[in-house]
Every structure is written in structure tokens, then in C-alpha cells.
N, C-alpha and C positions, 0 to 999 in steps of 0.2 A: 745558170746553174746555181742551184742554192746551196747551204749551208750541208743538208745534209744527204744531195746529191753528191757535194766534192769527197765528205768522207765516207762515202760507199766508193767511190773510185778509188781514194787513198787506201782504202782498208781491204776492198775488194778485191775479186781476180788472180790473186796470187800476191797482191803487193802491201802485204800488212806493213806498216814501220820497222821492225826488224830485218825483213827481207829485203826491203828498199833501202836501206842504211849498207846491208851487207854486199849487196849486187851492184849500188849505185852511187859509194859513200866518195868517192872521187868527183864524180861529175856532182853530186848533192853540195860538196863542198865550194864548188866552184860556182851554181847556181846561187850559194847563200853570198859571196864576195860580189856578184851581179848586180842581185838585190840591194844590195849594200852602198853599192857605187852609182848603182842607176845609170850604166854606160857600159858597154864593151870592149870600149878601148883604156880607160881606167881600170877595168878588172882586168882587162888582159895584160898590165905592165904591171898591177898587182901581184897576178899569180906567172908571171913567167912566159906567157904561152903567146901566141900570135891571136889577133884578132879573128883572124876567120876561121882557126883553131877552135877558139871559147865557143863562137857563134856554132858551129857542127856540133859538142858536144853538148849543148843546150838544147838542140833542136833533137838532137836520138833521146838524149832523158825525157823531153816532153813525148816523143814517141812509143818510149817503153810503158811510160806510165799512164798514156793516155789522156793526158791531160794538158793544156797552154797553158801555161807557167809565167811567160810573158811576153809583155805586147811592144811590140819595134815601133821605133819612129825613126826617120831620120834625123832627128836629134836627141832623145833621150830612149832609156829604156825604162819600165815601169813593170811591177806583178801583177799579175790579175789574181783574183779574189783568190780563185785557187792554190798562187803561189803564196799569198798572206797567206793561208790556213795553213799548206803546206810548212812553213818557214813559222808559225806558231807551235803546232804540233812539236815539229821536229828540236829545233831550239833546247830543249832543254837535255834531250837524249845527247845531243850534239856538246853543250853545256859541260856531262856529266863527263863526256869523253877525255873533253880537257884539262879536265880535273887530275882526274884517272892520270892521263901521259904526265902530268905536271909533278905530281908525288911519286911517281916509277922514276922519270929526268931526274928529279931533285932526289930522289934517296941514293941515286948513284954515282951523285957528286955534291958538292958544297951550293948551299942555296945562294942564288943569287937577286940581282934585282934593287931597284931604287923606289924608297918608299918616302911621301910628299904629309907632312904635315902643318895644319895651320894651329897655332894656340894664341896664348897669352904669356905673358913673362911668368906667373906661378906658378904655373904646372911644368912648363920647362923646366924652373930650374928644380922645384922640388919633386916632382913626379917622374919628368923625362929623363933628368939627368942621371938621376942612381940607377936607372933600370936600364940605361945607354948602355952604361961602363960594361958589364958582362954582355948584354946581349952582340952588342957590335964585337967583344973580343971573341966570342963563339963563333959570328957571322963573317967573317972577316970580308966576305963578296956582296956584303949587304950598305948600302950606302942610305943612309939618313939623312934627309932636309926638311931643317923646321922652320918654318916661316910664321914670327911673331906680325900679329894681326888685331887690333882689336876692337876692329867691326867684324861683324855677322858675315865672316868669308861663305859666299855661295860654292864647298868643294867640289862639286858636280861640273859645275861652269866653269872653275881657275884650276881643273884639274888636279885635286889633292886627292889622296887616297882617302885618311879621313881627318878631323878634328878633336880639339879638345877643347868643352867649354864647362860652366857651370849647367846644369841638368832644366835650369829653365828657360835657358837662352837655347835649345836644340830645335831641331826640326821636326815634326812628327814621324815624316814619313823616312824616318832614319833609324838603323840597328842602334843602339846606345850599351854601352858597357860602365859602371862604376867603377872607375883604377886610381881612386884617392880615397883617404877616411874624410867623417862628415869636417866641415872649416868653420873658422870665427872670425870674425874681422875685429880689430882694435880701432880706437878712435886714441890718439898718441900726438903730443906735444913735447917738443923738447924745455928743459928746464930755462934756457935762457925766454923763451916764447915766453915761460910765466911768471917771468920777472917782473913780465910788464903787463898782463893780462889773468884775470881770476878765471880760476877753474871753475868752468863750468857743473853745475849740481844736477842738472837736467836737461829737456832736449828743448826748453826755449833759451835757453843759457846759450845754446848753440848757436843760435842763429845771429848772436852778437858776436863771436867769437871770428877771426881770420883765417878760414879756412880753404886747405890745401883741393883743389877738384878735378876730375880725371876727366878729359872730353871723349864722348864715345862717338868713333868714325863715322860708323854707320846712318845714325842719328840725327851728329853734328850736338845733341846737346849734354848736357853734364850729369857723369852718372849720377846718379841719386843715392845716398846714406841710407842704406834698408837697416831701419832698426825697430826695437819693439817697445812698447810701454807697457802699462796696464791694460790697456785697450786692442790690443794686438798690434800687428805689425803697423808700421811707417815709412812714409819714405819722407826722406826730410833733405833738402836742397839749400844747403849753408852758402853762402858770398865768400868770397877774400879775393884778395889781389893775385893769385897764382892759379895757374890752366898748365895741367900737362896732359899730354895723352900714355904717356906709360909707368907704372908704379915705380921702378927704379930713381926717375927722376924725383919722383913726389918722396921717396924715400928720405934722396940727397936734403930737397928742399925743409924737411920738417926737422931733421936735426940741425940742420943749419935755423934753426928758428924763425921760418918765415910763418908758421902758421899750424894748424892743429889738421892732420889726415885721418884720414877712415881707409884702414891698408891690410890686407889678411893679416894676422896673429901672427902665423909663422914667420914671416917676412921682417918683423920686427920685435920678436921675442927676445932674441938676443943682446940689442940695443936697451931696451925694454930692463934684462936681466945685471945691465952694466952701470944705468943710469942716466942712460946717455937719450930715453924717450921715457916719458912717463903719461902714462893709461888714466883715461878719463872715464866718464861714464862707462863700464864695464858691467851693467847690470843691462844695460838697452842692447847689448850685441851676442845673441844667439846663437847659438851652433847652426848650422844648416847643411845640406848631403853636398859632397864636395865634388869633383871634378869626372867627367866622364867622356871618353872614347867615342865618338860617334864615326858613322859611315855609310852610305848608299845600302840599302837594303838587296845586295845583288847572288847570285846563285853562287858565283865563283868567284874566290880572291886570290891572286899569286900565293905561290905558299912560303913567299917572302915575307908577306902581311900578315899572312896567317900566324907565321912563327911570331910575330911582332907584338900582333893583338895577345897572346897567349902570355907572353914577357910582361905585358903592362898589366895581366888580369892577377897574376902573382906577388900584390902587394901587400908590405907589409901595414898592420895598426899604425898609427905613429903614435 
């Protein structure tokens, strides 16, 4: 049977997709858990019901509809062509249904739900944290987990809802949202460091300097100083005696004067405002678009997330 023999049967006879949804949305749903499971006896401790139970009520739906849906083995179950289109077609009707019960549920009680994030320590604390405070006390059945990460977490695979990273490190085939203003990074030595080491005037002055380096998981090697010259951008790869993999620590490290760091602006602005780190080359470190929201490109998201995404799109300038 070809492609557009099955949707003359699907469409035909009486059994367009609305009729078939309304006449056979029980037994449709249970076909879709089937499919799913590739076994009988797995869907059937899925959905409740007895095995020989699932097995009659899949055999009347392929009867009413006219069509094999799927093919038995004594050891697994499998669709036939038929049941793929079928289970394409329908999917998204099915989809919208969910939706639909999930926002009628949720407006008639308090949303609930646990929502799974991966970032990096700067957006946590200055992105996620002031937008936590009110949303969790609105949500109070809403539970938050942020898991600091800083390799290229696959959230598809380690199960996170979604991400936050810099807009160049994303994935293509991902939704991406902007929920930070654009960033600067500093290039910052403490005063004791240049008691015993000349400031650098430039970016080969750098590479004789002791500097502090962040190791990226993913990689294994050391992020790279993106900065600019005349000539446009650089990436510049300075030495020193210290390896962290998290900004915090590199933070502690550079006022304690082991060495000169490359660390967002904001992060040490206030250090910076006290005396306590002082800014070097600040002509080679450019603004650039700051932090963004990523997530599976998917039809339907709990409307836990939903409320969540919406919270984060609401920021302020800084």
C-alpha cells in the first residue's frame, strides 16, 4: 500500500481525522502507548489494562478503520507503514489536546511541576537569581534545579528542560531566547600582583604576564581571551601557573594576587569600584550580545516552563 493509498483509507469512507479522533480517541490513544513501547505487555502495565484486553481493542480499531496498524511477533510489536502515517498525521491534533487539558488543569489550580536547568555560574547568579526571588514566591508548586555545568551539556540527552549559554556556544536546531543585556569582560589584576609585574600596554605585553585560565570540560582545553585590536577580533591564549574550571574560584585567585584574569565586568565591577582589582587593557574588551535561554524546539511545553520562559523574557536594562 503506498503513501497515497493509506491516506485515502485514513481520509476516506467516513473516517476523516476528526471523526476518527471522536469515535475512536480511547482506543487511538492506546494504539499511540503501543507504538511507543513496541510490546503489549509493557503498554498494558502502562495503561492499566490486561494484556489480552490492549491486544482485542487494537485488533476492532484496525477493523473499523480498515486498515493493519500493526504487525505481531512473538517477541516484539512493530507499525506498519500505515500506522507511521497514521501516528504522524494524528500527533499533532493529539499534541494540541494536551495543551488544551494542561492550561484548563492549571487555571484551576496552582501550577505545578519541576523544571531542570543547566548554565554557568554568571547567569545564575546575575540573571537567574533576581528573577527566582518573585517567580518561585508566585509559584510556590514550582520547584527549580540549576545545574552549573561548563561544558556543552547535551539537554536532550541528560534530560534538562533547557539551557543558558552565551548565543555562540548554542545549537542550531534550538528555540533561543535573549534574557540578559549585551556583556563585557575585564581583563583585572590585583594591586599586590603589580607590585611585582608592569602593566601591560597591549596584547603582546600579555603573553608575558601570569595569567589566571578557565579549563572548558567539554574540550579539555583553555578557554581562549576573545578580544579585539585594530584588526578585528582575537583570540589570545596567555600561560600562568593557575587552571580553574569555574569563575568563582578564578575570582578568589586574582585578588589574592596569583595572576591577571579575563572574567565578565559585572562579576568584578565592584571589586574593581573598591580598589581591590585594577582593569588593564580595557580598550581590547568589547561589548558583545549576552546570555540566552535555549530549548528543544518542541510543539508542547508544561505550562510550568512556559510560566518560567515568560519570567526570564521580562528583563530588565542593566
Amino acid at each position: 500500500m503506498n503513501k497515497h493509498d493509506i491516506m485515502k483509507v485514513i481520509t476516506n469512507n467516513g473516517f476523516c481525522l476528526k471523526k476518527m479522533l471522536r469515535e475512536n480517541i480511547h482506543d487511538l490513544m492506546s494504539f499511540f502507548v503501543v507504538a511507543r513501547e513496541k510490546s503489549f505487555t509493557r503498554a498494558a502495565s502502562k495503561l492499566g489494562v490486561s494484556q489480552s484486553a490492549l491486544s482485542h481493542a487494537m485488533r476492532g480499531l484496525e477493523e473499523r478503520l480498515g486498515i493493519r496498524l500493526l504487525t505481531r511477533t512473538t517477541r516484539n510489536v512493530s507499525t506498519t507503514t500505515a500506522g507511521e502515517r497514521l501516528i504522524e498525521e494524528l500527533s499533532p491534533l493529539i499534541e494540541t489536546m494536551d495543551e488544551k487539558l494542561d492550561l484548563i488543569t492549571n487555571a484551576a489550580e496552582e501550577p505545578k511541576g519541576k523544571i531542570r536547568i543547566t548554565t554557568v555560574d554568571y547567569p545564575a547568579s546575575y540573571i537567574l537569581r533576581p528573577k527566582l526571588r518573585p517567580f518561585l514566591r508566585k509559584y510556590p508548586k514550582i520547584e527549580v534545579e540549576i545545574n552549573i555545568n561548563y561544558g556543552l551539556t547535551d539537554i536532550i540527552e541528560e534530560r534538562f528542560d533547557a539551557g543558558i549559554r552565551i548565543g555562540e556556544h548554542l545549537a542550531k536546531d534550538m528555540i533561543a531566547i535573549p534574557i540578559g543585556a549585551p556583556m563585557r569582560m575585564a581583563i583585572v589584576g590585583a594591586p599586590s600582583y603589580f607590585e611585582t609585574h608592569k602593566k601591560p600596554a597591549n596584547l603582546h605585553d600579555l603573553m608575558e604576564q601570569n595569567c589566571i585560565n578557565l579549563r572548558v570540560p567539554t574540550s579539555g582545553g583553555l578557554y581562549p581571551w576573545e578580544l579585539d585590536d585594530e584588526n578585528g577580533a582575537v583570540n589570545i591564549r596567555p600561560k600562568g601557573q593557575l587552571i580553574f574550571n569555574t569563575y568563582p574560584h578564578i575570582v578568589e585567585a586574582v585578588l589574592d594576587g596569583f595572576g591577571l584574569a579575563y572574567i565578565p565586568e559585572r562579576e568584578v565591577e565592584e571589586f574593581m569600584r573598591q580598589g581591590r582589582l585594577i582593569r588593564v587593557l580595557e580598550k581590547y574588551c568589547l561589548p558583545f550580545p549576552g546570555y540566552y535561554l535555549y530549548y528543544p524546539n518542541r510543539r508542547h511545553h508544561p505550562v510550568a516552563f512556559q510560566l518560567f520562559i515568560e519570567a526570564l523574557k521580562r528583563h530588565d536594562p542593566e
